[in-house]
PANULUM-244413 format. One record per atom (N, C-alpha, C, O): residue number from 1; residue in one letter; atom name; x, y, z. Coordinates in nm, 3 decimals. Example, Ala and Ser with C-alpha at 12.3 -4.5 7.8 and 13.67 -1.06 7.14 Angstrom:
2
SITE resi resn name      px      py      pz
SITE    1    A    N   1.319  -0.569   0.780
SITE    1    A   CA   1.230  -0.450   0.780
SITE    1    A    C   1.320  -0.330   0.780
SITE    1    A    O   1.424  -0.332   0.846
SITE    2    S    N   1.285  -0.225   0.708
SITE    2    S   CA   1.367  -0.106   0.714
SITE    2    S    C   1.290   0.003   0.787
SITE    2    S    O   1.341   0.114   0.804
END
This chain:
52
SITE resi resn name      px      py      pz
SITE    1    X    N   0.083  -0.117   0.000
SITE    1    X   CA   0.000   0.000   0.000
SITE    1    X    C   0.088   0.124   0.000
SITE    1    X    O   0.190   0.121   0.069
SITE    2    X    N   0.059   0.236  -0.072
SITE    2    X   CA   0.164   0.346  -0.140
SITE    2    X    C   0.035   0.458  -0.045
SITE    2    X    O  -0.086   0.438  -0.052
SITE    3    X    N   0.089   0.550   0.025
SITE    3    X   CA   0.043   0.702   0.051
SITE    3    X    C   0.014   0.766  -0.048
SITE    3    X    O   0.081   0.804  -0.143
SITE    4    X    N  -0.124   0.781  -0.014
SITE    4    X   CA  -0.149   0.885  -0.152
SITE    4    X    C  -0.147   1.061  -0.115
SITE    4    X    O  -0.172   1.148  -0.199
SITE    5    X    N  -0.118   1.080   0.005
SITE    5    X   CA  -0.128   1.204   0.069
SITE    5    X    C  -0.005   1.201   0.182
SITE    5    X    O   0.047   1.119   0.257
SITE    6    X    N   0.010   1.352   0.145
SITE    6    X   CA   0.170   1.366   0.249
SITE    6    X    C   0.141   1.519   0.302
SITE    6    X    O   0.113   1.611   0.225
SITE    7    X    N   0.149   1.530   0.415
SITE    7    X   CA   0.084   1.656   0.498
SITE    7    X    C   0.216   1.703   0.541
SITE    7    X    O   0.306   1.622   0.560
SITE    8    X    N   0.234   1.844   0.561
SITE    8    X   CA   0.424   1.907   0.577
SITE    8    X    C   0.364   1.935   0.778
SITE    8    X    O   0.438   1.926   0.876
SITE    9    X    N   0.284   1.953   0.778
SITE    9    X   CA   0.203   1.956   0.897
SITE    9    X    C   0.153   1.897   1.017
SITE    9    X    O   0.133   1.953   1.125
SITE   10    X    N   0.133   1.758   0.982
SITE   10    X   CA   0.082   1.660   1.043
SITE   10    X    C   0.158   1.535   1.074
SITE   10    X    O   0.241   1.487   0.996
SITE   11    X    N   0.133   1.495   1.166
SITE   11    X   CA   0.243   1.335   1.208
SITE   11    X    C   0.100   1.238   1.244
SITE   11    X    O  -0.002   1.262   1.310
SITE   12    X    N   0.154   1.103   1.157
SITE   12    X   CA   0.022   1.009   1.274
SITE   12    X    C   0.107   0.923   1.298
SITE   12    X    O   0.201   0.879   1.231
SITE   13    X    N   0.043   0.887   1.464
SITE   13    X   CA   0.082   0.763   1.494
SITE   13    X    C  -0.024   0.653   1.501
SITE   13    X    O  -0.134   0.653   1.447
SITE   14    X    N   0.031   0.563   1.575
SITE   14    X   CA  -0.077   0.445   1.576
SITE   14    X    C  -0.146   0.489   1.719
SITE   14    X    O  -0.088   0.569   1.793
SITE   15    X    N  -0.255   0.438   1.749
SITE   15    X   CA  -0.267   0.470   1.927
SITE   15    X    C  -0.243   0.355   2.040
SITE   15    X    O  -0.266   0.378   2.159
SITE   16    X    N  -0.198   0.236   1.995
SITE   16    X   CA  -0.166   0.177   2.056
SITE   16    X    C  -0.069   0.216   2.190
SITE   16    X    O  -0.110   0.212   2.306
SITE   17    X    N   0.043   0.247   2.156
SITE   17    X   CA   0.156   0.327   2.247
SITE   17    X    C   0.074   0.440   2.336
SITE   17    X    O   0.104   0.450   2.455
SITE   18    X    N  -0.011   0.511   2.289
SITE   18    X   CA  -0.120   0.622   2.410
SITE   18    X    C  -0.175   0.533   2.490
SITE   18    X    O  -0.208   0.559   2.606
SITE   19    X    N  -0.193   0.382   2.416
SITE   19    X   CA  -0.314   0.382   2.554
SITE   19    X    C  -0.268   0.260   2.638
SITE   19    X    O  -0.352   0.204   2.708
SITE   20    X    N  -0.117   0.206   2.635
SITE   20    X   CA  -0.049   0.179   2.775
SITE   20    X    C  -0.004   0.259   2.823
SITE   20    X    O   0.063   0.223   2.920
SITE   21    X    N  -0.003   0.431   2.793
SITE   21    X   CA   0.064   0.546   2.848
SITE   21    X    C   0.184   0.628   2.825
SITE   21    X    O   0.240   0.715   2.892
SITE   22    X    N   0.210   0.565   2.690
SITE   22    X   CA   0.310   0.640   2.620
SITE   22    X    C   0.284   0.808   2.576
SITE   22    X    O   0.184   0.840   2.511
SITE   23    X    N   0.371   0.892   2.613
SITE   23    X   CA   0.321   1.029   2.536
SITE   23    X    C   0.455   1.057   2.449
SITE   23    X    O   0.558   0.993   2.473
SITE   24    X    N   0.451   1.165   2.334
SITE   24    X   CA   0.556   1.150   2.290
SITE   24    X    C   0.634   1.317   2.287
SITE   24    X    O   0.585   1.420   2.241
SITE   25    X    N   0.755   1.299   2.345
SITE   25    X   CA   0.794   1.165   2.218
SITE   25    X    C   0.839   1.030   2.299
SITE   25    X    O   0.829   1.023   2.422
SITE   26    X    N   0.863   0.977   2.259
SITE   26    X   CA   0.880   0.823   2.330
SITE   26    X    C   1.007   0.838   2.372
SITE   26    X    O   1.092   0.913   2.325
SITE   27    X    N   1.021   0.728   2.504
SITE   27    X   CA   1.121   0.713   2.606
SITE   27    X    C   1.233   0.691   2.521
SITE   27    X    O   1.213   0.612   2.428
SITE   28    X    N   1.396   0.764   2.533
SITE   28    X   CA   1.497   0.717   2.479
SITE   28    X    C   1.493   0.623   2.489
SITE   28    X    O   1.555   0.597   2.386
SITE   29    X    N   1.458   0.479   2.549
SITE   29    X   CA   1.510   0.349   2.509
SITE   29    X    C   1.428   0.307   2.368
SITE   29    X    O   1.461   0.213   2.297
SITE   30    X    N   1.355   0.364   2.352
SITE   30    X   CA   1.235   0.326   2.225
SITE   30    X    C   1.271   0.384   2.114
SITE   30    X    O   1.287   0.327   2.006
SITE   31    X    N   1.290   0.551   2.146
SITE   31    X   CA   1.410   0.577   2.019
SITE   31    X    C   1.472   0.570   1.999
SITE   31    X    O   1.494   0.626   1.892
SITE   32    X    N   1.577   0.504   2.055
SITE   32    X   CA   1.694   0.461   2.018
SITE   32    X    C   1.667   0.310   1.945
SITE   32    X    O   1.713   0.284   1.834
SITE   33    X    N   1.601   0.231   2.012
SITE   33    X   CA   1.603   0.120   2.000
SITE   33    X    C   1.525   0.128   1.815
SITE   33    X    O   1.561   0.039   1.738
SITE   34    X    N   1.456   0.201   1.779
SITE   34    X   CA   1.395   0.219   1.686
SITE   34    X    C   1.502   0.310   1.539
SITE   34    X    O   1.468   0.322   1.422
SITE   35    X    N   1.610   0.349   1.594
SITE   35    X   CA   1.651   0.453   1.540
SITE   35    X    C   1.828   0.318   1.505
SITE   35    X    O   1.893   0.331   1.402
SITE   36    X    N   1.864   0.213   1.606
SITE   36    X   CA   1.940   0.146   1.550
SITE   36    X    C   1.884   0.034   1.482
SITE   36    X    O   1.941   0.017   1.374
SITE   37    X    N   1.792  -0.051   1.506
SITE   37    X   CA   1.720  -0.101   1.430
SITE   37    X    C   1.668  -0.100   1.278
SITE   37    X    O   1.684  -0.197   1.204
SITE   38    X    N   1.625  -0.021   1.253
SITE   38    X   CA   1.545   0.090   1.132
SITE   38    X    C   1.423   0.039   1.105
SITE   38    X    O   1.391   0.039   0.986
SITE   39    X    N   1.340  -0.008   1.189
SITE   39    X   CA   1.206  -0.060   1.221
SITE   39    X    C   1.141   0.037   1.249
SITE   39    X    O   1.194   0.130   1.309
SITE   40    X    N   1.007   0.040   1.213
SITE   40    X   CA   0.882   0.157   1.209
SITE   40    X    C   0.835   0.102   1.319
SITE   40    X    O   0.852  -0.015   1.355
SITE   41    X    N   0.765   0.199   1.380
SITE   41    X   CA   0.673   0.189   1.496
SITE   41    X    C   0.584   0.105   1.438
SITE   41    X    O   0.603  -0.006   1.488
SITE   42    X    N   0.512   0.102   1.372
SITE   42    X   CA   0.380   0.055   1.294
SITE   42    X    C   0.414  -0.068   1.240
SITE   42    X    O   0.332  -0.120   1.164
SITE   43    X    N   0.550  -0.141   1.272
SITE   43    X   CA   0.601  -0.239   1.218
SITE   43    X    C   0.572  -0.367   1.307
SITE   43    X    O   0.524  -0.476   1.277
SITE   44    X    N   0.619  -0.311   1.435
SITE   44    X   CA   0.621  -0.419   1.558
SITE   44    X    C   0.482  -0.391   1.669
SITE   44    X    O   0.453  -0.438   1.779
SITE   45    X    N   0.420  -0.292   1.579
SITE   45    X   CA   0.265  -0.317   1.688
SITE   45    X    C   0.198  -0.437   1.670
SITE   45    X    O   0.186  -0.488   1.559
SITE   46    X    N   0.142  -0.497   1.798
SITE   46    X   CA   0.137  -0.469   1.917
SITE   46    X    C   0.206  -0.519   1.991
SITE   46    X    O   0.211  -0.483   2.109
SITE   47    X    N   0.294  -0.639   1.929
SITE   47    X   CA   0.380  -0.738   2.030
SITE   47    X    C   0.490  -0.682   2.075
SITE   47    X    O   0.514  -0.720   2.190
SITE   48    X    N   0.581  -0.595   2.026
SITE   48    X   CA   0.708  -0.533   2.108
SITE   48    X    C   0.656  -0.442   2.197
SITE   48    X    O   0.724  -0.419   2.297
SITE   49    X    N   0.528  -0.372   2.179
SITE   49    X   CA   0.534  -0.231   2.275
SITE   49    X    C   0.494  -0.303   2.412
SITE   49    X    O   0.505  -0.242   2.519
SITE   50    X    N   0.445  -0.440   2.404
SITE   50    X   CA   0.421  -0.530   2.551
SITE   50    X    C   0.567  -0.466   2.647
SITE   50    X    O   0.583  -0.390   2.742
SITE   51    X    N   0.646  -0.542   2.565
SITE   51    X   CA   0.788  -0.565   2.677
SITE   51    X    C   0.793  -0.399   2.724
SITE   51    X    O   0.785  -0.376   2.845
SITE   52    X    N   0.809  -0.272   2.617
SITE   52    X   CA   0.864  -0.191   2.692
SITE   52    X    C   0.691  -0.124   2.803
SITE   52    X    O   0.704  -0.039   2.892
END
């Protein structure tokens, strides 16, 4: 599935991460962990956001 719309404005996330209590931006261990990886948030929902 290809984006057919790109907003210079707007960010979405998933809401999964809000509603065990995540606000963002997310805890350095998550961005980091996301940032050496190169895995999307939207990649490993819902089973990784368990552990953190």
């Amino acid at each position: 599935m290809k984006l057919n719309f790109v907003s210079p404005t707007w960010v979405c996330f998933l809401a999964f991460p809000f509603t065990i209590g995540f606000k963002y931006p997310f805890p350095s261990l998550v961005s980091e962990f996301f940032t050496l990886t190169g895995l999307s948030y939207a990649q490993i929902i819902p089973e990784m956001w368990r552990i953190f």
